[in-house]
C-alpha positions as CSV (number, residue, x, y, z in Angstrom):
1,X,67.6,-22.4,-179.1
2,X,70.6,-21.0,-181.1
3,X,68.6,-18.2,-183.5
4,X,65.1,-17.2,-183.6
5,X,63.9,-17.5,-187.7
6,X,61.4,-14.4,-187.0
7,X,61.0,-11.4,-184.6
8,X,60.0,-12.1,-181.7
9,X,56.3,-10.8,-181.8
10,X,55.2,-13.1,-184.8
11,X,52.4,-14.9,-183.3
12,X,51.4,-16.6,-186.5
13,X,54.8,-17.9,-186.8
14,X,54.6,-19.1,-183.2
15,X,51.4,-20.8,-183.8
16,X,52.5,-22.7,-186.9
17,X,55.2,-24.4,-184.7
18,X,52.8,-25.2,-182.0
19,X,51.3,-27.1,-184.7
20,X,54.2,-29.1,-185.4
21,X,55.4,-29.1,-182.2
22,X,52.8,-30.6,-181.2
23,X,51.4,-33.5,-184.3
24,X,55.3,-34.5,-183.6
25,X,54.7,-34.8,-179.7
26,X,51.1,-36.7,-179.6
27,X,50.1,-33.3,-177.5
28,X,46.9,-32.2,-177.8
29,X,46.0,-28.2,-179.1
30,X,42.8,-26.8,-179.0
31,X,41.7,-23.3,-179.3
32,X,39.9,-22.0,-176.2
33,X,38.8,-18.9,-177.7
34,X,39.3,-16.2,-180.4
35,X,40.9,-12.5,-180.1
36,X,39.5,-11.1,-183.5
37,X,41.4,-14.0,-185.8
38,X,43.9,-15.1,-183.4
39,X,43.5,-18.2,-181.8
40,X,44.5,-18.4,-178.0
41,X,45.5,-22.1,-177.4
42,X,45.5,-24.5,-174.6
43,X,47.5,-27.8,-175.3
44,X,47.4,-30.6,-172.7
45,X,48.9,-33.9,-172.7
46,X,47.5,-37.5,-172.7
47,X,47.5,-37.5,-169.0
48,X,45.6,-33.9,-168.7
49,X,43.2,-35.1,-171.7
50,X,42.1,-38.1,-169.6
51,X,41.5,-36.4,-166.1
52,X,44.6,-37.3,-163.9
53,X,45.2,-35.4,-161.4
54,X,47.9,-33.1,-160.0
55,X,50.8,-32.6,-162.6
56,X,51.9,-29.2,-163.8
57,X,50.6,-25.5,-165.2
58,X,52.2,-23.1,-167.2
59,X,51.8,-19.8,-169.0
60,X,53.7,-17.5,-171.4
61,X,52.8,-14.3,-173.1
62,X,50.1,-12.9,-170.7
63,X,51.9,-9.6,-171.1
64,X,52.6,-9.3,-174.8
65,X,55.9,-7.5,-174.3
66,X,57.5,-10.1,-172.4
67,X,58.4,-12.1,-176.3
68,X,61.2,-14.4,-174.4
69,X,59.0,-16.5,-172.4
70,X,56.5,-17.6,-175.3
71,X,59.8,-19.2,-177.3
72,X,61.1,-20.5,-174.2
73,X,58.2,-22.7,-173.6
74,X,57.8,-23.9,-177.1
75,X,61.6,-24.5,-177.1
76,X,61.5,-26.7,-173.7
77,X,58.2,-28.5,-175.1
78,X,59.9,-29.2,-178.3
79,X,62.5,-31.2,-176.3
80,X,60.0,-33.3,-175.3
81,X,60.8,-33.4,-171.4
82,X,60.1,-36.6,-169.8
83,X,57.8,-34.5,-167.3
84,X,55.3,-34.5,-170.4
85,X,55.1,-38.0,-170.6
86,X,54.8,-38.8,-166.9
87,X,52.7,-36.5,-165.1
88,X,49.6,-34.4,-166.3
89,X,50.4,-30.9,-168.0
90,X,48.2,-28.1,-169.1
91,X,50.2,-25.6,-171.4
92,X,49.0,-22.3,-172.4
93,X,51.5,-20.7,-175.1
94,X,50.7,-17.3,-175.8
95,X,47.4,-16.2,-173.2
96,X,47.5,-12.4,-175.0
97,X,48.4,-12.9,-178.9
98,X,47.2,-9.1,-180.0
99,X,49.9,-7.7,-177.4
100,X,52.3,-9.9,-178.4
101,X,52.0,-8.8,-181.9
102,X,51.7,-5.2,-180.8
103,X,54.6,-5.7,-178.4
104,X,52.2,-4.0,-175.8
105,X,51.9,-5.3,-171.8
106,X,48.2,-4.6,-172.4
107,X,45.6,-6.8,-174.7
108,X,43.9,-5.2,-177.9
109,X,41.2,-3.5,-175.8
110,X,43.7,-1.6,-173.1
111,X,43.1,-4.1,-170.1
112,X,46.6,-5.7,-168.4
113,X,45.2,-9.8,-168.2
114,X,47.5,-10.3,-165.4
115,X,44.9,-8.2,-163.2
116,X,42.0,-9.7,-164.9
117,X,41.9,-13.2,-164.0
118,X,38.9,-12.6,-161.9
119,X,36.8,-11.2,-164.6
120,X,34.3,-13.4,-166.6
121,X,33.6,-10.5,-168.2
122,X,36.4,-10.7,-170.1
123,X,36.5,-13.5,-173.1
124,X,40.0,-14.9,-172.9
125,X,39.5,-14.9,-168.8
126,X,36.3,-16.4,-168.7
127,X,37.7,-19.7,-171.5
128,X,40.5,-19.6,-169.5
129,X,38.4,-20.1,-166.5
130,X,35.9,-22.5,-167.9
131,X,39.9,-24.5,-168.9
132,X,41.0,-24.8,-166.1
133,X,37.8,-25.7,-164.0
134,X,38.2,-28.2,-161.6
135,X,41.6,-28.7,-161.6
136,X,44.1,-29.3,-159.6
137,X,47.9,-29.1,-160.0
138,X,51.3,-29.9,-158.3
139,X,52.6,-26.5,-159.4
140,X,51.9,-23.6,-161.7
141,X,54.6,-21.9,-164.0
142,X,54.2,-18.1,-165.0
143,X,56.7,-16.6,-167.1
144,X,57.3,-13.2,-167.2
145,X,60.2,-10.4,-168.1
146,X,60.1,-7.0,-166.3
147,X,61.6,-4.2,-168.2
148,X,63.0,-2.4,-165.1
149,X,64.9,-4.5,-163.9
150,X,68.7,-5.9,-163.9
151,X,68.4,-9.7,-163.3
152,X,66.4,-12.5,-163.0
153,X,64.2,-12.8,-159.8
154,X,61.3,-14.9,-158.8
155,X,58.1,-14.7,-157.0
156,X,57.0,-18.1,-155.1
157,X,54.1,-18.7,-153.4
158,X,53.5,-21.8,-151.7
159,X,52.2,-24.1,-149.1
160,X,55.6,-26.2,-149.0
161,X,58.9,-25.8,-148.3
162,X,60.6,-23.0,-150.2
163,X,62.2,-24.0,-153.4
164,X,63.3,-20.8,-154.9
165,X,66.4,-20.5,-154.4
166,X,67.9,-23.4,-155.8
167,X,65.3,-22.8,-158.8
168,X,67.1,-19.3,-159.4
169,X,70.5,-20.9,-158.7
170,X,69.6,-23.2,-162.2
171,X,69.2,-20.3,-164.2
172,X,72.3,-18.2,-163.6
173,X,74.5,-19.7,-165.9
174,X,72.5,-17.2,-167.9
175,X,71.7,-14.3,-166.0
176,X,72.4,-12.6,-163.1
177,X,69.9,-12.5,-160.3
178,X,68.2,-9.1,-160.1
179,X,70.7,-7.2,-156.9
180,X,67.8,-5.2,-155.9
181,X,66.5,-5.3,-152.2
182,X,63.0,-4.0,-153.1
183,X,61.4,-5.1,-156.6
184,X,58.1,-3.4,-157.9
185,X,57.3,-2.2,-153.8
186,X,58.1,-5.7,-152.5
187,X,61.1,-7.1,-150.1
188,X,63.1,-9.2,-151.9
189,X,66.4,-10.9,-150.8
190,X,68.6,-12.3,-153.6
191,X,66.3,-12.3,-156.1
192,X,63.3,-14.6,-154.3
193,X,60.0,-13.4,-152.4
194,X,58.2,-16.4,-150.8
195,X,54.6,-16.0,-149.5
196,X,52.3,-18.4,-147.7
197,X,49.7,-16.5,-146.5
198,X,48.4,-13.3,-146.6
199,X,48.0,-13.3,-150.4
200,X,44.4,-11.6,-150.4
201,X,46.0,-8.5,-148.4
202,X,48.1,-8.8,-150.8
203,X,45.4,-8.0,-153.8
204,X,44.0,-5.0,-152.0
205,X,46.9,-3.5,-151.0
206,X,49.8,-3.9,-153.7
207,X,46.9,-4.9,-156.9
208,X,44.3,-2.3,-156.4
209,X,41.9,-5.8,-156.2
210,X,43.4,-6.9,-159.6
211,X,44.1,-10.7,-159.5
212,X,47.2,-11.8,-161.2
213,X,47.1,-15.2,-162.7
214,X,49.5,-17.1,-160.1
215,X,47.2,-15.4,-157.3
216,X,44.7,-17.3,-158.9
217,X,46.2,-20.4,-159.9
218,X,47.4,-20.5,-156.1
219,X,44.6,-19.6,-154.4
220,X,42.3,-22.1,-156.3
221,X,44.4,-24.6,-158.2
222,X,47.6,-25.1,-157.4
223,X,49.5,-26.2,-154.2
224,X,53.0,-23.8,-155.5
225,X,52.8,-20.8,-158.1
226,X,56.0,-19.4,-159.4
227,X,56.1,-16.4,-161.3
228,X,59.8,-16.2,-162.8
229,X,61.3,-12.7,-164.3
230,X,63.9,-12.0,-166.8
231,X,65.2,-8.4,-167.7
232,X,63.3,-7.8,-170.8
233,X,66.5,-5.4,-172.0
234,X,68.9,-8.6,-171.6
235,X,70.1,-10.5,-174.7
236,X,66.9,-12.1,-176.0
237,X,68.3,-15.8,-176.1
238,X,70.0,-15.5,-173.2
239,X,66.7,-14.7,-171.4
240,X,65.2,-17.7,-173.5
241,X,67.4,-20.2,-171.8
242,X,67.1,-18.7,-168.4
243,X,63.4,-19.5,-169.3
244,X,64.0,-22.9,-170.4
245,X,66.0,-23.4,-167.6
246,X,63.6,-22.3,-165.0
247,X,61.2,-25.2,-166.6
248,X,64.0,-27.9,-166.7
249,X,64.5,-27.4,-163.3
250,X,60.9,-26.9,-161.8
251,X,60.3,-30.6,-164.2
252,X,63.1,-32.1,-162.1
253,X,61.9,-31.2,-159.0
254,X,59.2,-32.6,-159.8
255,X,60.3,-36.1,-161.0
């Protein structure tokens, strides 16, 4: 992606090329639920549609401040990676529209989502929910920017072998990993925290019992959940194709 023909918070811009995206793609896009009169939208391909199994997750714009990661993803899927006509892929573009208009962390009614995946109470949680019932993925993508920090840096929770690091090492033809030996209260060593287990102590300790989506995705769906940061003060395409690039080379690992 060279420019970017709007601001970065125009949802309704980003859902009109979702639509193209994907009519031009043969991916699927349905709306799992409403937030006033924005449309939060699942899109799936073939493989998903029909019930295979395994394949691979990924979310953008939970926080709505975080604007690089919903144009990375519609930038990558635009491509038309061979990953999305191979293996089974359930994409969620934009899981928090009203912050991403308001260019607020928080949706329309003050709650953070990404401590709210627990809570059926919540409308956009409990669709998301009922989505992603009964499935079961390969790996789980969660894209995120954190304002306070200096580089890119990635969270990676899995029951395999550690991946992470050559993930990161993809991206930093664009940016920097984040220096920093403690990130947000947790260890980190050249930009990667890996956990296996312990991830409930986890909740009640460092979440206040708020369950981020990954935690969830992991804990319930997914056999590897990665949760990849950009500095949110960084050039805005740069951080787009250290997004993209994060994709490209989770896809190839895949392959």
């Amino acid at each position: 992606m060279s420019t970017l023909p709007c601001s970065g918070h125009d949802y309704r811009y980003l859902l009109g090329r979702w639509k193209e995206v994907c009519q031009a793609s043969g991916l699927r896009c349905e709306t799992i639920c409403e937030v006033g009169d924005l449309p939060v939208l699942k899109v799936e391909n073939a493989a998903s549609a029909s019930g295979d199994l395994g394949g691979l997750y990924v979310s953008a714009g939970v926080h709505g401040d975080e604007c690089a990661p919903v144009w990375a993803l519609l930038d990558w899927v635009a491509s038309r990676p061979l990953i999305l006509r191979e293996k089974p892929a359930v994409l969620f573009p934009c899981l928090n529209p009203a912050g991403l208009i308001g260019n607020t962390r928080h949706d329309g009614t003050g709650v953070d989502l990404n401590r709210s995946f627990a809570d059926t109470s919540h409308p956009v949680i409990a669709a998301w929910q009922q989505a992603v019932s009964g499935r079961r993925f390969d790996a789980s993508i969660h894209l995120h920017e954190d304002y306070d920090a200096t580089g890119i840096y990635l969270y990676e929770l899995t029951r395999n072998e550690s991946l992470g690091d050559q993930l990161l090492f993809a991206c930093e033809a664009h940016l920097i990993r984040d220096p920093a030996a403690v990130i947000d209260g947790s260890d980190f060593q050249k930009g990667l925290l890996v956990r296996t287990t312990g991830i409930e102590q986890v909740v009640e300790e460092q979440l206040g019992g708020g369950y981020p989506e990954a935690i969830v995705l992991f804990l319930k769906h997914a056999e590897v959940s990665y949760t990849f940061e950009t500095p949110s003060e960084a050039d805005l395409l740069r951080r787009i194709a250290a997004h993209r690039a994060f994709l490209e080379a989770v896809a190839e690992g895949m392959a």
